[in-house]
C-alpha positions in Angstrom: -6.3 -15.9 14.1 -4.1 -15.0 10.9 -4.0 -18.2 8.2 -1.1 -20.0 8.3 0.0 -19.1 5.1 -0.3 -14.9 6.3 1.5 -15.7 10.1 4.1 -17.3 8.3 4.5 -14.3 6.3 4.5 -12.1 9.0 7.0 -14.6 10.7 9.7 -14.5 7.8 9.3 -10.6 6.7 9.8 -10.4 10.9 13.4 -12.7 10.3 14.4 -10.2 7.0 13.7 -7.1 8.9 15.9 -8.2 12.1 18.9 -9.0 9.8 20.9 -6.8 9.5 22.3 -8.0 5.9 20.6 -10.0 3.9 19.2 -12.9 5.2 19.2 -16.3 3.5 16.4 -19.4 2.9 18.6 -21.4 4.8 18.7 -19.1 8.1 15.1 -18.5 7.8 14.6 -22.1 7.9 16.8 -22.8 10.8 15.2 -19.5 13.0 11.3 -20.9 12.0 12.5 -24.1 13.5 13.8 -22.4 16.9 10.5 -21.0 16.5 8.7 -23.9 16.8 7.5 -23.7 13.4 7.7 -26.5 11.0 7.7 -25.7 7.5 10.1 -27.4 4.8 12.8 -25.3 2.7 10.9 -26.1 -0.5 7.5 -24.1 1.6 9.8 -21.4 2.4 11.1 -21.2 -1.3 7.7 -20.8 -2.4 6.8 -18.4 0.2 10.2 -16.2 -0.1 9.3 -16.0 -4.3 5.6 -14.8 -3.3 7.3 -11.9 -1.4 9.5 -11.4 -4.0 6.6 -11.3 -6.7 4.5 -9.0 -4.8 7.8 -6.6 -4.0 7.7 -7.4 -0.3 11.4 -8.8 -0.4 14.6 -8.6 -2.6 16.9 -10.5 -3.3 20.6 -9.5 -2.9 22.3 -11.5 -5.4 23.2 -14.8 -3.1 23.4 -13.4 0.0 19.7 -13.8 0.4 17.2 -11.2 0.7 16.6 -8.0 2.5 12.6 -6.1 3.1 11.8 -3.5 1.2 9.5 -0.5 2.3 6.4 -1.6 0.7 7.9 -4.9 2.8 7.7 -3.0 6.5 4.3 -1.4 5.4 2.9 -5.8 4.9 4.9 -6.8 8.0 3.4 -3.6 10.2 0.0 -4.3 8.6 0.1 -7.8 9.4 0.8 -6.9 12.9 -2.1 -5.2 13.3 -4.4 -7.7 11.8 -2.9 -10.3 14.2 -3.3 -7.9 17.2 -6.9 -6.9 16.0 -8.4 -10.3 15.5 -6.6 -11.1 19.2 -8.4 -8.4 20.6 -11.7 -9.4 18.9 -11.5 -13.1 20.3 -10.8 -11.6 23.3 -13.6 -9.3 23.2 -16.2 -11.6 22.1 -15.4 -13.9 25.5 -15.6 -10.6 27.5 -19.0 -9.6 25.9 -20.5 -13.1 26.2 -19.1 -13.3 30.0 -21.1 -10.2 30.7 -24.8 -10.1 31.6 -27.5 -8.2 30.2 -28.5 -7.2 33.1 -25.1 -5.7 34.5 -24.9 -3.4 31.5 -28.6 -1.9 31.4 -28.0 -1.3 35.6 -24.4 0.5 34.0 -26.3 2.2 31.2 -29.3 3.7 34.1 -26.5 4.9 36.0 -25.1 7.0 32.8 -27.8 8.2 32.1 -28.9 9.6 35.6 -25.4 11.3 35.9 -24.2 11.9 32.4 -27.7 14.1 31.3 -26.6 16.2 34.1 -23.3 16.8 33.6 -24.0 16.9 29.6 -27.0 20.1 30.8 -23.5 21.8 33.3 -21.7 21.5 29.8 -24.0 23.5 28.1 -23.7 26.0 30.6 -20.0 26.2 32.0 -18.2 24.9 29.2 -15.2 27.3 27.4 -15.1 28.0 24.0 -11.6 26.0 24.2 -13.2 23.0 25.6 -16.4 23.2 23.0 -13.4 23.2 20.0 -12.1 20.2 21.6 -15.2 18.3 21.7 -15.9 18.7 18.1 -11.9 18.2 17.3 -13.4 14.9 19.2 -16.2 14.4 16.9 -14.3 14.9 13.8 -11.9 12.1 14.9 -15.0 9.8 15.5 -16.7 10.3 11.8 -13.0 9.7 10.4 -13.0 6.7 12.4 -16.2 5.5 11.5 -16.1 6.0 8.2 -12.9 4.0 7.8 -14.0 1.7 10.0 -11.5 1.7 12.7 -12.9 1.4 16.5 -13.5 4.4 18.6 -14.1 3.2 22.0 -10.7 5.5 22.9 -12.5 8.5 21.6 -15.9 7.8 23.0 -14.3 7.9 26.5 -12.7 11.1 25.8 -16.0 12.5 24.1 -17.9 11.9 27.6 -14.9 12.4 29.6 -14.7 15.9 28.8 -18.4 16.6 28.7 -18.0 15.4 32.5 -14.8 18.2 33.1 -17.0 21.0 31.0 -20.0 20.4 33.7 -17.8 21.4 36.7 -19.4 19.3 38.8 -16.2 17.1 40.7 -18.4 14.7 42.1 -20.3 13.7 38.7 -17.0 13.4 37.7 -15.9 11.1 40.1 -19.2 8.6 40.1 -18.8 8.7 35.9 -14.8 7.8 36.2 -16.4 4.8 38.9 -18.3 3.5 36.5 -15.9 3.3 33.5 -13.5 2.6 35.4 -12.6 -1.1 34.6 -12.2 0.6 30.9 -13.9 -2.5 29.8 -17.8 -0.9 29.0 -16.7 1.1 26.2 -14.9 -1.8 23.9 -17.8 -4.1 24.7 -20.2 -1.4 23.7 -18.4 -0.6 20.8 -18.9 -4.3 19.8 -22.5 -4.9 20.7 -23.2 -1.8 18.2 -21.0 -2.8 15.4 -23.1 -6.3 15.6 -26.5 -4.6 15.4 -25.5 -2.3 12.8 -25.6 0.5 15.0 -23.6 4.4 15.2 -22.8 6.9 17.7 -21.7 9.8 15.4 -25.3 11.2 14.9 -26.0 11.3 19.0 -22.8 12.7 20.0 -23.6 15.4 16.9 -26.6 16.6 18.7 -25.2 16.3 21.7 -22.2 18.8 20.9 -24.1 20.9 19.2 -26.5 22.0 22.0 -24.0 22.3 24.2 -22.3 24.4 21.5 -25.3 26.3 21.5 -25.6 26.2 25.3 -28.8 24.5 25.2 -28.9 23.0 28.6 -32.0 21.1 28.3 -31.5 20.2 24.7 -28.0 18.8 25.7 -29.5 16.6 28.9 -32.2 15.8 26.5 -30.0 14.5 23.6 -27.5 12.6 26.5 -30.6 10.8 27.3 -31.8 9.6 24.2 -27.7 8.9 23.5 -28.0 6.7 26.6 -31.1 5.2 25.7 -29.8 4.1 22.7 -27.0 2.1 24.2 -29.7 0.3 26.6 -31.9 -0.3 23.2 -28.7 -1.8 21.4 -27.6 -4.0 24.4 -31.3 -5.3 24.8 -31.6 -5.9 20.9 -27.9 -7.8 20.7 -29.5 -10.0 23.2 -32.8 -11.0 21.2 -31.1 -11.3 18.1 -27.2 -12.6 18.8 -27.4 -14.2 22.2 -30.4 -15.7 22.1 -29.9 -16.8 18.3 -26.5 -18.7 19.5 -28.2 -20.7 22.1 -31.1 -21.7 20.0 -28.8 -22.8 17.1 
């Protein structure tokens, strides 16, 4: 959840930017109330000079105040925190409501089907598609580096491995398994609590199927897979198991 001080922020840039004049203390008051939000004038005052000072808002002589653009880039930023610590909370429930052993029987699946289609890849896959799956790549390291989630782009990553192996019904048993679209986010968070990356497997993995490496590619899927299963069993012994203990 956002403070209080930040979601009533968000709350009153959110009552500037729907004005459209500008919008004074006294209105922002009244709509906070509607809201269900109780906060004296004087705490509004306080918060309306803070946005002032840090050249969120602007006053309009005494017709009250309108958002500025550095204004929409705090209000859209705020949003996304909101959304993103949501989603974590929701994602930590998710992660705890699922059992170890449900994952590692998901992960042996994986890896059964996806070193095959990853060694079809390496030997059906287009130029076009191999440019796609480091365009892929690229988008992952930016991510990762900046720290922004990639569970959209790992899907994609193995996704199209699956379409460059031509092989519909490894297709169809991999889109099965992933289907709930729930495995990848709850991956995604089991790694970023163990201090674990992607990037370097899905490297080697690209690149022998870049290479058209078949057995180098079904080899490096494997270890990729592996991997997962090694961070899923470690988050257990060293989050799960920590929690219950404490």
């Amino acid at each position: 959840m956002l403070s209080e001080r930040r979601q009533l922020e968000m709350k009153i840039l959110s009552i500037i930017h729907d004005g459209r004049e500008p919008v004074g203390s006294g209105t922002i008051s009244e709509q906070l109330r509607q809201a269900g939000i109780k906060v004296s004038e004087a705490t509004v005052g306080r918060v309306l000079r803070g946005l002032d000072a840090q050249g969120y808002t602007e006053r309009v002589g005494y017709q009250g105040r309108i958002i500025t653009a550095r204004g929409l880039e705090q209000l859209a930023e705020l949003r996304r925190e909101k959304e993103k610590l949501s989603y974590g909370f929701e994602l930590i429930k998710l992660v705890h409501s699922t059992s170890k052993e449900n994952l590692i029987d998901l992960l042996v699946a994986r890896r059964a089907i996806e070193g095959e289609t990853a060694y079809l890849a390496a030997l059906n896959a287009t130029e076009k598609e191999i440019l796609q799956l480091h365009e892929i790549l690229e988008r992952q390291r930016s991510h990762y580096r900046f720290g922004i989630g990639g569970a959209e782009e790992d899907l994609k990553f193995h996704g199209l491995i699956a379409e460059m192996g031509r092989n519909k019904v490894l297709q169809a048993a991999l889109k099965l398994i992933r289907q709930d679209g729930q495995l990848g986010p709850v991956l995604e968070y089991i790694r970023k609590e163990v201090h674990s990356s992607i990037v370097v497997d899905h490297e080697r993995i690209a690149q022998a199927i870049a290479d058209r490496k078949a057995e180098e590619a079904r080899a490096a899927m494997v270890t990729h897979i592996e991997n997962l299963m090694a961070d899923v069993e470690k988050y257990w012994d060293q989050v799960i198991k920590k929690n219950k203990t404490g």
